[in-house]
C-alpha positions as CSV (number, residue, x, y, z in Angstrom):
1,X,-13.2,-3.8,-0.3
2,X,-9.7,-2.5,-1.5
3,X,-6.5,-5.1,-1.1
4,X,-4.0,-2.1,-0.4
5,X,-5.3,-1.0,3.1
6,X,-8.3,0.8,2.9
7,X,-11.4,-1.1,3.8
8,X,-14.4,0.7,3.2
9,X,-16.6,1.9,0.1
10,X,-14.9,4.8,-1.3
11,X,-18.0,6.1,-3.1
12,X,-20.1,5.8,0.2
13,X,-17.6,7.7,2.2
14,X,-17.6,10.3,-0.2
15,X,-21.5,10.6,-1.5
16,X,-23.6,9.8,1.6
17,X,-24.9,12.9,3.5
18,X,-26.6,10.5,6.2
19,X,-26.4,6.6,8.0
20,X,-23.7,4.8,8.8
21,X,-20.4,3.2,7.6
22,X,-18.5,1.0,9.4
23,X,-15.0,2.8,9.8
24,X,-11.5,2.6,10.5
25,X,-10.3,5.2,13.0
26,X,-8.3,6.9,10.3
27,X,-11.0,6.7,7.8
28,X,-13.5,8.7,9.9
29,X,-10.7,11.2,10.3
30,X,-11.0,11.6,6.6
31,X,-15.0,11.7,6.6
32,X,-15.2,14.2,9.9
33,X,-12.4,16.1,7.2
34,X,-14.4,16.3,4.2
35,X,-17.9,17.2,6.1
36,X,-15.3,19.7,7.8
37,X,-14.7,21.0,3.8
38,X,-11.2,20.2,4.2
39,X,-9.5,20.6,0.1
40,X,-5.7,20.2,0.7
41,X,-4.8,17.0,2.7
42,X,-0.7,16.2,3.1
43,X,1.3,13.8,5.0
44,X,4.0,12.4,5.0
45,X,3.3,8.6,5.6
46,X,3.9,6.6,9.0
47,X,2.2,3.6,11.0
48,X,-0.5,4.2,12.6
49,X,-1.4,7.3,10.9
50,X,-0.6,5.7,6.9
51,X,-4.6,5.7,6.1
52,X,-5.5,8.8,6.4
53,X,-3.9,10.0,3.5
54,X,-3.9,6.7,1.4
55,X,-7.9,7.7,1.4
56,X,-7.6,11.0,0.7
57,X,-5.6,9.9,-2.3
58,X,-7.9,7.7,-3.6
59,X,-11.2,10.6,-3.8
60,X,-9.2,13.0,-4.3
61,X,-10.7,13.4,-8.0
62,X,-13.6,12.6,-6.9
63,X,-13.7,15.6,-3.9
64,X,-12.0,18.3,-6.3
65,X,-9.2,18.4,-3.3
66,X,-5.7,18.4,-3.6
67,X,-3.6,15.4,-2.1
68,X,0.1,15.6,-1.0
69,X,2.8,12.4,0.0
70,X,5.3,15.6,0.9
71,X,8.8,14.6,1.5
72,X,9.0,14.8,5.0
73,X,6.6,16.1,7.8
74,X,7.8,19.4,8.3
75,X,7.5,20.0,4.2
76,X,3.4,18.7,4.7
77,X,2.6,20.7,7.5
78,X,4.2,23.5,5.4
79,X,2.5,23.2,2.4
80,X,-1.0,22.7,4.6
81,X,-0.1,25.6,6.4
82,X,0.3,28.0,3.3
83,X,-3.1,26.9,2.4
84,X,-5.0,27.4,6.2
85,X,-3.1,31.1,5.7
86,X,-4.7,31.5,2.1
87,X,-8.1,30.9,3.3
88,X,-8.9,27.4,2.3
89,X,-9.5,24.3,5.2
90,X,-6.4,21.8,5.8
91,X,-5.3,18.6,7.3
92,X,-1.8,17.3,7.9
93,X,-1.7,14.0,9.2
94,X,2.1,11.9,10.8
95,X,2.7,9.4,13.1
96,X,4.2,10.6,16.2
97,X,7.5,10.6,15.9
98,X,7.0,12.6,12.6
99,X,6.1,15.7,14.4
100,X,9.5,15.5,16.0
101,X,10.5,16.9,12.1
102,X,7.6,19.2,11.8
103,X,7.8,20.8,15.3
104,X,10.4,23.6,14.1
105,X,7.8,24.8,12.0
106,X,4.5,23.9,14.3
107,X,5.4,25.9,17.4
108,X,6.1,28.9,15.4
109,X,2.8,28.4,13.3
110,X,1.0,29.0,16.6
111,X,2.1,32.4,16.7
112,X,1.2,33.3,12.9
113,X,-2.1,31.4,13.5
114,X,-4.4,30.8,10.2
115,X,-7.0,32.2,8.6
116,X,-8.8,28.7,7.5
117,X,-9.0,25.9,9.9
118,X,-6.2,23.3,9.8
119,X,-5.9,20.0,11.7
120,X,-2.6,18.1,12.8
121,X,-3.4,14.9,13.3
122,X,-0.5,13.1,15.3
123,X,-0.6,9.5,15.9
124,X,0.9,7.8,18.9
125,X,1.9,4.4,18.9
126,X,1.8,3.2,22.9
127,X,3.9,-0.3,22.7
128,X,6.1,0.4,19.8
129,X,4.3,-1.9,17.6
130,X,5.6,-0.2,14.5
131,X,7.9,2.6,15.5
132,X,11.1,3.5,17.2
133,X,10.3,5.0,20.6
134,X,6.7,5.8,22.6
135,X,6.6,9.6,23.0
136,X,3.6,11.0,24.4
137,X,2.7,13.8,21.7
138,X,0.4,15.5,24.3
139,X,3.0,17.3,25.2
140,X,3.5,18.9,21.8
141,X,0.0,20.8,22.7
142,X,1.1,22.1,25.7
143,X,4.7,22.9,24.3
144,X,3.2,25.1,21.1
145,X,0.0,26.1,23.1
146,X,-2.5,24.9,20.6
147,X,-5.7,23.0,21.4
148,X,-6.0,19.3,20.8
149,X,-8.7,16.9,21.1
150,X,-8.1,13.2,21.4
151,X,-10.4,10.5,20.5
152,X,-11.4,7.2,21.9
153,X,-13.3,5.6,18.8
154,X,-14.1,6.1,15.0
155,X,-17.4,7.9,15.7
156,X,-15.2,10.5,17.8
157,X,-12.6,10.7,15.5
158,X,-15.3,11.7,12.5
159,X,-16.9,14.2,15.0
160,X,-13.7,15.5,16.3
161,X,-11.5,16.5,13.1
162,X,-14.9,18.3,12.3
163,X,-15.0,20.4,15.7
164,X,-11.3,21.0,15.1
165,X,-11.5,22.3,12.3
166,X,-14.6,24.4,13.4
167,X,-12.5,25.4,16.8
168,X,-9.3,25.8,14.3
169,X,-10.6,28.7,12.2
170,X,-12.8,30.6,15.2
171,X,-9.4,31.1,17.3
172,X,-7.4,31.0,14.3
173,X,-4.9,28.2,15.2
174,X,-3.9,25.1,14.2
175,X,-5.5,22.2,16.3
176,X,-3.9,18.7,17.4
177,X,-5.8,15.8,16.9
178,X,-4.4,12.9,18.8
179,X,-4.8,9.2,17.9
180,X,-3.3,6.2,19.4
181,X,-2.3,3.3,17.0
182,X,-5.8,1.4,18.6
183,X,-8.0,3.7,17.7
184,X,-6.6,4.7,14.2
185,X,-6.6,1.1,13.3
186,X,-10.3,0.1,15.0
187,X,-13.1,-0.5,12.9
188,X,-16.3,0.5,14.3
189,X,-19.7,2.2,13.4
190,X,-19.8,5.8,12.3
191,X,-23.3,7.8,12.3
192,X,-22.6,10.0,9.0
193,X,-23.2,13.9,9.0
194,X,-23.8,16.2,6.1
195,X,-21.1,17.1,3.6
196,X,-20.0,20.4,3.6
197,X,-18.7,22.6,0.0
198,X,-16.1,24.8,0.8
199,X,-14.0,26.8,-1.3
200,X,-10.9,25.3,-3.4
201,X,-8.7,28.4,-4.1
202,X,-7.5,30.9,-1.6
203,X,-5.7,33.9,-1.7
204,X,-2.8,35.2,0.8
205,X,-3.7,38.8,1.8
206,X,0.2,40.2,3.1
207,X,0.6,40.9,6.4
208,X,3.8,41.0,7.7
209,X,3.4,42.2,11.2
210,X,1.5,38.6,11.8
211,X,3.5,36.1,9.7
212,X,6.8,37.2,9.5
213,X,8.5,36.1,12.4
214,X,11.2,38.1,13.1
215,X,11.9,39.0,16.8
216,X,9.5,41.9,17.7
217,X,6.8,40.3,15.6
218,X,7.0,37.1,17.5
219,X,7.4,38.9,20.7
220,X,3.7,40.2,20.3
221,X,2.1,37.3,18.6
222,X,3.1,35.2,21.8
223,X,0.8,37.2,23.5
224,X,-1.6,36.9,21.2
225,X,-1.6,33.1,20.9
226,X,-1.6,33.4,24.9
227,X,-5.2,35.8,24.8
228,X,-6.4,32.7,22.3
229,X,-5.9,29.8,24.3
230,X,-7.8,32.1,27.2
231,X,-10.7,31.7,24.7
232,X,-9.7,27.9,23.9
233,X,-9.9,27.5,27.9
234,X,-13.8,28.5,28.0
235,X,-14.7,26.4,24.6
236,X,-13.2,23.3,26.8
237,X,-15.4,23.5,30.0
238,X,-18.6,23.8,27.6
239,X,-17.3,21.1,25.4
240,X,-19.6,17.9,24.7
241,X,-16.3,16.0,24.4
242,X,-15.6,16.8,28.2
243,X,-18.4,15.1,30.4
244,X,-19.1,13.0,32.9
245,X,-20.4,9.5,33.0
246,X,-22.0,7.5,35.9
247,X,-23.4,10.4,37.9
248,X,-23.2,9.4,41.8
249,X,-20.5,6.8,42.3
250,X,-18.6,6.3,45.3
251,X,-14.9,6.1,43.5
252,X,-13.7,9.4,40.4
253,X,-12.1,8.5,37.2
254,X,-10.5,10.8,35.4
255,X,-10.0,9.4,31.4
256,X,-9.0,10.4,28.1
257,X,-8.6,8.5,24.6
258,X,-8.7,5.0,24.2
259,X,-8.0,4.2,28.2
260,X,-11.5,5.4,28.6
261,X,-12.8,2.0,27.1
262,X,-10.4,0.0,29.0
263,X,-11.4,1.6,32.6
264,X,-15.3,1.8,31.2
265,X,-15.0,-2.1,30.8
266,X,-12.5,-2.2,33.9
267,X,-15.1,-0.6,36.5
268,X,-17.7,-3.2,35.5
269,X,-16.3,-6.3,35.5
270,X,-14.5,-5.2,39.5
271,X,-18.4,-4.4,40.5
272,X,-17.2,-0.5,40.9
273,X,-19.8,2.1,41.1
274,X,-17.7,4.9,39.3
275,X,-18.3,7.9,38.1
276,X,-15.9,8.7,34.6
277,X,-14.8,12.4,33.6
278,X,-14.2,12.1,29.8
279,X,-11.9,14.3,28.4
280,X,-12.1,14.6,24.8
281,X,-10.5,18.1,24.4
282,X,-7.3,17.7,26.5
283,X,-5.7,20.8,25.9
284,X,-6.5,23.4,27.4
285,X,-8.2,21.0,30.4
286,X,-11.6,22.2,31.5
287,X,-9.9,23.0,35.3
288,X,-13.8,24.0,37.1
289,X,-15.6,21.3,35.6
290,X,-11.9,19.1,37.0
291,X,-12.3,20.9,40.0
292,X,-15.5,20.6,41.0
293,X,-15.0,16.7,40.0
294,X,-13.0,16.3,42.3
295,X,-14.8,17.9,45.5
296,X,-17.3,15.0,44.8
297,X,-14.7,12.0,45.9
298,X,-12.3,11.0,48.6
299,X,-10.4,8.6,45.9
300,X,-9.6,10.0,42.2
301,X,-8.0,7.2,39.7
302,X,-6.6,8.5,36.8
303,X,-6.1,6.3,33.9
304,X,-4.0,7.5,30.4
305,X,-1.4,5.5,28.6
306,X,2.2,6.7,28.5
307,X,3.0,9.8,30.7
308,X,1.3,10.8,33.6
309,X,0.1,14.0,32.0
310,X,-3.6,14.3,32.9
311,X,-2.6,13.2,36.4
312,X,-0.1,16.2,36.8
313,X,-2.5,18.2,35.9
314,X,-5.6,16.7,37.9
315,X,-2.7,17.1,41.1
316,X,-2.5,20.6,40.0
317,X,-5.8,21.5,39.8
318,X,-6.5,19.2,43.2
319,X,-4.2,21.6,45.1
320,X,-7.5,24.2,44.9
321,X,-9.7,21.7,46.3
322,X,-10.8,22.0,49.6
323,X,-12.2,17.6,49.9
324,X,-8.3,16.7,49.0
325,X,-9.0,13.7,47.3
326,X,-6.5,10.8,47.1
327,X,-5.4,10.5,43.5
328,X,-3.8,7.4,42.3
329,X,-2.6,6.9,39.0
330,X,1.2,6.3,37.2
331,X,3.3,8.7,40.1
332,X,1.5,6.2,43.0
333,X,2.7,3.1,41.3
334,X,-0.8,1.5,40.0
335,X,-0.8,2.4,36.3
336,X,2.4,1.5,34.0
337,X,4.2,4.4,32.3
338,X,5.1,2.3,29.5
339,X,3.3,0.2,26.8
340,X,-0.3,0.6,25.4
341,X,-2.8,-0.5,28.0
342,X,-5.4,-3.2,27.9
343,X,-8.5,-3.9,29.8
344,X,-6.8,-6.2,32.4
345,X,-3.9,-3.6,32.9
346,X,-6.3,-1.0,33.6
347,X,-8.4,-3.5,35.6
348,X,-5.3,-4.9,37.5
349,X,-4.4,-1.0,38.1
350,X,-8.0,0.0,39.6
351,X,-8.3,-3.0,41.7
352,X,-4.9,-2.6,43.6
353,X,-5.8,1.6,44.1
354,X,-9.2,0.3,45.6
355,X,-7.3,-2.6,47.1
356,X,-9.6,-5.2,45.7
357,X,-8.6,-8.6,44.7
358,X,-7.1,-8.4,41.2
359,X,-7.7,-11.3,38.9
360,X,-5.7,-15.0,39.9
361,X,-3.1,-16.0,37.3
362,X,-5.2,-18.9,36.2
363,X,-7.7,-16.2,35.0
364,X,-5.0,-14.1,33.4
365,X,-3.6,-16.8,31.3
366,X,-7.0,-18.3,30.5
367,X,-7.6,-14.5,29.0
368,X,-4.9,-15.0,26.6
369,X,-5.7,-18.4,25.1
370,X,-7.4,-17.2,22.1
371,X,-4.0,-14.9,21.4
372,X,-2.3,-15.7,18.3
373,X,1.1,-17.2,18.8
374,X,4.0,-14.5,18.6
375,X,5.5,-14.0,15.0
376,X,8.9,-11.6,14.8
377,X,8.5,-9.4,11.8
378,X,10.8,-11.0,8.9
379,X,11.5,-9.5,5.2
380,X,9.0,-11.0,2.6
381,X,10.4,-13.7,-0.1
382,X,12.4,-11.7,-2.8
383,X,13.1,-8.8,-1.2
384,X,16.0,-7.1,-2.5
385,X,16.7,-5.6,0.7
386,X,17.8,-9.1,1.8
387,X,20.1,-9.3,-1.7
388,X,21.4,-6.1,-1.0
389,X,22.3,-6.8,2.8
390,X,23.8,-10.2,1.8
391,X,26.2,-8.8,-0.7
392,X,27.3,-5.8,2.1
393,X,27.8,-8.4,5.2
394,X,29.5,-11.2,2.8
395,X,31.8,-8.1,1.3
396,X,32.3,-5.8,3.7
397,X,32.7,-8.3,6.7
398,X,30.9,-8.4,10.0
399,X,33.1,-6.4,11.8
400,X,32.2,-2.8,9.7
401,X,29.7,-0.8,12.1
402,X,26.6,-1.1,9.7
403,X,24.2,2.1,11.0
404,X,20.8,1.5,9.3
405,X,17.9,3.9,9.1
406,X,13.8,3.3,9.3
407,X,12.6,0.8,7.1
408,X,11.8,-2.6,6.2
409,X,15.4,-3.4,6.0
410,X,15.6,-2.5,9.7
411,X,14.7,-6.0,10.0
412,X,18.1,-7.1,8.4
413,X,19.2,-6.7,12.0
414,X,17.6,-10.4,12.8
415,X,19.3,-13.6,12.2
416,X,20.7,-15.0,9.7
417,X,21.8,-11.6,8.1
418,X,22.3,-9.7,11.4
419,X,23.0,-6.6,9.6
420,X,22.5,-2.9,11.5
421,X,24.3,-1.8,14.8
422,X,22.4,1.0,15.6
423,X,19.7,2.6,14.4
424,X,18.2,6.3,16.4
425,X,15.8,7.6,13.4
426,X,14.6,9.0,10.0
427,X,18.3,9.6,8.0
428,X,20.1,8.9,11.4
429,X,22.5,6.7,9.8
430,X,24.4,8.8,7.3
431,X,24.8,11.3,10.5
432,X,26.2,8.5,12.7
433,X,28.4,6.6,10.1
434,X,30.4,10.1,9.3
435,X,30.9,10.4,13.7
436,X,31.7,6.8,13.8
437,X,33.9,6.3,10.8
438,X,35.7,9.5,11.8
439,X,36.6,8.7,15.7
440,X,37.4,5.1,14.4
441,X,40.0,6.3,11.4
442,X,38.2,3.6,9.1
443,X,34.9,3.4,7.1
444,X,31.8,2.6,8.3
445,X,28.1,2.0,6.3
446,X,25.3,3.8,6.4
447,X,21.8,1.6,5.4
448,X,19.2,3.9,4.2
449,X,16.0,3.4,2.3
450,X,14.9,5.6,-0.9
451,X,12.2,7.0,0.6
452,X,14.2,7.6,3.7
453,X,17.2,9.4,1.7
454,X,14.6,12.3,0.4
455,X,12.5,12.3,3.8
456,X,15.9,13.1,5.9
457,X,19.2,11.6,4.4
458,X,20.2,14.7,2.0
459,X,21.3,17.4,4.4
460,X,23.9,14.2,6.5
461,X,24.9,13.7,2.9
462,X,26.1,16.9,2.3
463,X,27.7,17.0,5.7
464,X,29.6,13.9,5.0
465,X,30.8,15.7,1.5
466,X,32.1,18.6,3.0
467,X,34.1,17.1,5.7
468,X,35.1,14.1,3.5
469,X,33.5,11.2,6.1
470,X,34.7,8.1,4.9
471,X,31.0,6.6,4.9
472,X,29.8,4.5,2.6
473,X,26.2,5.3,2.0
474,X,24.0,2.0,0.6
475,X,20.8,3.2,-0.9
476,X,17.8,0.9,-0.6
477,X,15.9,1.6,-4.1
478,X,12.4,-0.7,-3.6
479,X,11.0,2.2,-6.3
480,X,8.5,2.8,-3.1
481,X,7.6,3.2,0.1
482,X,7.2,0.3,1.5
483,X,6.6,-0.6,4.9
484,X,3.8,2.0,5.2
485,X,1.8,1.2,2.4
486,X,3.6,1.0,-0.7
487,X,3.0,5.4,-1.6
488,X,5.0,7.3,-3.8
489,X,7.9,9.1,-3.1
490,X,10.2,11.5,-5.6
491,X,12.1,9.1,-6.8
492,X,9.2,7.1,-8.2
493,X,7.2,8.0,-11.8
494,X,5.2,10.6,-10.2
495,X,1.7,11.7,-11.0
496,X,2.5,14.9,-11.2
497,X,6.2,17.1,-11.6
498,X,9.1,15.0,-12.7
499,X,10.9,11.9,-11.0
500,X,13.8,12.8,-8.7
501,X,17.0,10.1,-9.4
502,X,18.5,9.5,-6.0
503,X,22.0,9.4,-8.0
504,X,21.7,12.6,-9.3
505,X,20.7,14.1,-6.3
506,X,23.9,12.3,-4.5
507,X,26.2,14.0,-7.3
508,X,24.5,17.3,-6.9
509,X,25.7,17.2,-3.5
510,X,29.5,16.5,-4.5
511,X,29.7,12.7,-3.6
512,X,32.3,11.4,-6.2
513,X,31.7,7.8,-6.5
514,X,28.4,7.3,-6.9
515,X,27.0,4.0,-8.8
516,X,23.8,2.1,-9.4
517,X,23.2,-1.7,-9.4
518,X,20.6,-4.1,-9.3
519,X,21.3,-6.0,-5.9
520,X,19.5,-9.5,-7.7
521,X,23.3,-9.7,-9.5
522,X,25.6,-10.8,-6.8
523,X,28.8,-10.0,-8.2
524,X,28.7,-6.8,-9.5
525,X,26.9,-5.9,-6.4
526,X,30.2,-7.2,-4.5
527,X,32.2,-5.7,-7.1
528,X,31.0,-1.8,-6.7
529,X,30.7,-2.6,-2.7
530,X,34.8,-3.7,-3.1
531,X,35.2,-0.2,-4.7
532,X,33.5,1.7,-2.6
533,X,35.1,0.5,0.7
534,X,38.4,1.6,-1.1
535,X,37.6,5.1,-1.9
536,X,38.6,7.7,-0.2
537,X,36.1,9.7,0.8
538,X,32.2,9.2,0.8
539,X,30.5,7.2,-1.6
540,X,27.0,6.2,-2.6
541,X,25.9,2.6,-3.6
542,X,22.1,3.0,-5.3
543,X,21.1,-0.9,-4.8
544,X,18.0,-0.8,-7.4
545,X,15.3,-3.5,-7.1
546,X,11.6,-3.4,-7.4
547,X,9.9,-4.4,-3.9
548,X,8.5,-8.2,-4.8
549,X,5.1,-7.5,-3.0
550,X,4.3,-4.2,-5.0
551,X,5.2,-6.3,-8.2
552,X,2.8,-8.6,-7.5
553,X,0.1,-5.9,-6.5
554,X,0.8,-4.7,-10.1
555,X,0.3,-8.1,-11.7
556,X,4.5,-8.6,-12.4
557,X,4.5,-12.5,-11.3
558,X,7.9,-14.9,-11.8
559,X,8.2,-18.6,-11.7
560,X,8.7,-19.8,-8.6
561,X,12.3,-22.2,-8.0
562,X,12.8,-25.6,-6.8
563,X,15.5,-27.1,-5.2
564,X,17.0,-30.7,-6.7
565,X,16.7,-33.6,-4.4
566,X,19.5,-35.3,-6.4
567,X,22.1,-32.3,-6.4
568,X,21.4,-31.0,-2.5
569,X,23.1,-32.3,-0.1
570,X,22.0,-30.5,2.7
571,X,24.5,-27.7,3.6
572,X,21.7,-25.0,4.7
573,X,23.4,-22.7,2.9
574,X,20.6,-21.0,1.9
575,X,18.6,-21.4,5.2
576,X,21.4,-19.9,7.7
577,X,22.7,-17.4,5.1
578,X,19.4,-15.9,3.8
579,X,16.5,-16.6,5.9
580,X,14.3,-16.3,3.3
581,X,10.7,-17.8,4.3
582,X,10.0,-19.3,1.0
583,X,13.0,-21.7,2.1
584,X,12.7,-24.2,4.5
585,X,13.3,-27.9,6.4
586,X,10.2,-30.3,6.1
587,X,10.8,-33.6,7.3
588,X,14.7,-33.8,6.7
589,X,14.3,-32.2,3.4
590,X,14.9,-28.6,2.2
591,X,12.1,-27.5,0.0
592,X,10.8,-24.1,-1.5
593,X,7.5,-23.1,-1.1
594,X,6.1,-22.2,-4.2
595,X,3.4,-20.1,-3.5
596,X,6.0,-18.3,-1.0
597,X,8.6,-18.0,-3.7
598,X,8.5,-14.7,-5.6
599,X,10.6,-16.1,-8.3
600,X,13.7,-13.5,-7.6
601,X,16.3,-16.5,-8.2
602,X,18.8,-14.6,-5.8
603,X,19.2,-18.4,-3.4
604,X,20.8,-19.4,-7.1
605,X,23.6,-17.4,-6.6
606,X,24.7,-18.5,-3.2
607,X,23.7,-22.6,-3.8
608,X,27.3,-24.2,-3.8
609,X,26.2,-27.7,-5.3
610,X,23.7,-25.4,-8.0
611,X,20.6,-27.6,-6.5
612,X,18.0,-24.4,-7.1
613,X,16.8,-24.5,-10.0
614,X,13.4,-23.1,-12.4
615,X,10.4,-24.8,-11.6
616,X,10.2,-24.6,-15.2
């Protein structure tokens, strides 16, 4: 087992041609890839769909591939893209939101279409657990007119980035394959198939007429992408992923993805004889073998997370039937629109469509006994993010509009530092500081981390340069990325090409106060903040500090600190200004945990009787 993420035997995902492996999700993505002969892999990485590259990284050597952490989305899908043209098999992989930045480039990729199969994978995450909104990305499929398929476990995830890719290269377009956080993050048995060898290098034969899209080229590729998904349509009523279970049952469900476990486990434990239509390849819908589903039932449930997608369609298609079946889903009121679903939502949904008892509170709340307590996310001991947000909200005041960006210091909005007024998405804050501080006449901040600022910040930067947006832009410079696994980004010593430095790049773009301090030293950091809030015009504050976790994943340890019974005297100073969990009351006494404490010395600084001191 690794300690960064990825759980299973590297050498046994990449060297058995047969058995099984217990695998995550997003690991049998990469092992349905590589017997799929995928050999360029980029993402750019976000929760739930981190993983998949992470393990592509790691045998990549191994696999003779090539591995990309691109600088955004739209930059991955680019880069795979040139490569499906050239001839050689791809996978782009992003969390949901991170097609949102690719999409300029994806719908128009469906007209082009490739030459060698290429998968976007696109991972939902249904109850925010690690994300900014819930969008339904099954509508990016219908939206570009590209197939997708959508998994409900590991062993369909291996099995389905292989058929994509198979389905990707005979139609000669992209493919969507969907996750959901639950089943990219699932571990569960995966029956291994044989590797394929596929070729490394490609070439890009010209042809203008089909990849250059100027108007009267696009105008006739539409159609052609429209004659494609004609074929796409036939490939999904014949599809293994697209079949029924249960044959003769009195009640029809109608399922995709992961809800297809919850409303498998739903129907048994009500006593429902139920037959289930699994959909696995969602886009285009098999409509006949729907149709002729539905002539079978007087009562239809359909059961998906999010948007009531499948049950627009399954209306749609129920218009041409002549039984009529009730359907009852989200638009009825029985299924929720929001939040990922569970086996007792879906069960609570079926039982009041069928109007059956649904289970008595005592039984719900006895179902949640074994549930861990709740635990808000909180910044680790030593961050510098907290050292940098302490110097800004003790400098700057609390009454400066602070707009952060997507990050672990997004969690400077909790108490005690309560730093970040709003917060929209990737490089959003540079973009809403310079409307802000303008509209108010005064400056405002904009919070953004450093792998953030390449991802999405530069082009808001330049913005704020030309029409002199009195913003003042604080760089969060952990030297990594993170919150989704601690990957590279251009401003880190790269493996390959040379190291971007976020303050050259801010200089390139005409900023003309630009300065870089470690955030661990309190008053300088106050000092260039001072500056910076009187210049006039925008300006760029690179707060520099290694990320105190990756340190100690790279063996950098300090000596924990200790706070002096004899000097303390209890002023909480460092408990209701920091909040740093290493800190904390025990029995009328303020102690520091020292296998907490990362050593950073930072509570020194702000200790008015000097009572923290080296444990050593």
């Amino acid at each position: 087992m690794e300690d960064d993420g990825v759980l299973v035997d590297l050498n046994a995902l990449t060297s058995l041609e047969s058995g099984r492996l217990l695998l995550l999700g997003n690991e049998a993505i990469v092992r349905g890839a590589l017997e799929g002969g995928v050999k360029v892999a980029t993402a750019y990485p976000g929760t739930p769909s981190s993983e998949i590259v992470d393990t592509f990284y790691k045998i990549a050597e191994e696999t003779g591939g090539y591995v990309e952490y691109s600088v955004n989305e739209k930059v991955a899908l680019e880069v795979a893209a040139g490569a499906a043209v050239s001839g050689v098999r791809a996978l782009c992989a992003m969390k949901h939101v991170g097609l949102n930045v690719a999409s300029d480039t994806f719908i128009t990729l469906a007209y082009t279409g490739v030459r060698a199969g290429l998968i976007l994978v696109t991972a939902d995450d249904p109850s925010c657990w690690s994300s900014q909104n819930e969008q339904d990305n099954r509508y990016y499929a219908r939206l570009a007119n590209v197939p997708m398929f959508e998994p409900s476990n590991s062993q369909e995830a291996k099995d389905m980035a292989h058929s994509a890719l198979k389905l990707s290269e005979e139609l000669e377009l992209p493919v969507i394959l969907r996750t959901t956080t639950r089943v990219s993050h699932t571990l569960a048995p995966v029956t291994l198939g044989p590797l394929r060898k596929s070729v490394v290098k490609g070439d890009f034969v010209k042809d203008a007429r089909r990849f250059v899209m100027v108007p009267s080229n696009a105008l006739v590729r539409h159609d052609v992408l429209l004659d494609k998904m004609k074929g796409a349509e036939e490939v999904s009523e014949s599809s293994e992923y697209n079949r029924v279970f249960g044959e003769g049952g009195e009640v029809g469900v109608i399922t995709s993805g992961a809800a297809f476990n919850y409303a498998v486990e739903a129907v048994d434990k009500l006593g429902v004889k139920a037959s289930i239509l699994k959909l696995g390849l969602t886009h285009p819908l098999p409509s006949k073998k729907i149709l002729e589903f539905l002539q079978g039932f007087d009562r239809i449930l359909v059961v998906e997370e999010l948007e009531p997608i499948l049950e627009n369609d399954v209306r749609s298609i129920g218009f041409a039937s002549e039984k009529k079946p009730k359907i009852y889903g989200k638009l009825t009121g029985h299924f929720p629109r929001s939040k990922e679903y569970s086996t007792e939502v879906v069960y609570r949904g079926i039982a009041a469509s069928l109007g059956l008892t649904p289970p008595s509170d005592t039984e719900r709340r006895a179902s949640t006994l074994l549930s861990p307590p709740p635990r808000p996310p909180i910044l680790c001991p030593g961050c510098p993010h907290r050292a940098s947000l302490y110097a800004a909200k003790t400098t700057l005041g609390k009454e400066v509009p602070y707009c952060t960006d997507i990050g672990c210091y997004a969690l400077g909005v909790q108490p005690p530092l309560e730093v970040g007024d709003i917060l929209i998405c990737m490089g959003a804050s540079l973009g809403a500081a310079s409307g802000i501080s303008h509209v108010q006449g005064s400056p405002a901040v904009a919070i953004v981390g450093d792998s953030t600022f390449f991802h999405a910040a530069v082009p808001a930067l330049i913005n704020a340069v030309y029409n002199n947006h009195r913003i003042i832009v604080i760089v969060l410079d952990n030297l990594t990325t993170a919150m989704t696994g601690f990957q590279p980004h251009p401003g880190v010593e790269p493996a390959r090409g040379r190291r971007v430095m976020i303050e050259d790049v801010a200089r390139g773009c005409g900023v003309q106060y630009v300065k870089v301090v470690d955030p661990m030293n309190l008053l300088e950091a106050r000092k260039t903040l001072k500056e910076a809030a009187s210049f006039e015009g925008p300006s760029v504050i690179v707060m520099r500090h290694a990320c105190s976790v990756d340190e100690k994943r790279r063996g950098v340890f300090y000596h924990p600190y200790v706070i002096s019974k004899e000097k303390c005297n209890k002023c909480l100073a460092c408990v209701k200004a920091l909040g740093c969990p290493a800190i904390h009351l025990s029995n009328g006494e303020l102690r520091i945990d020292e296998v907490l404490c990362s050593g950073c010395g930072f509570c020194v600084q702000i200790c008015p009787m000097k009572a923290i001191e080296p444990s050593r």
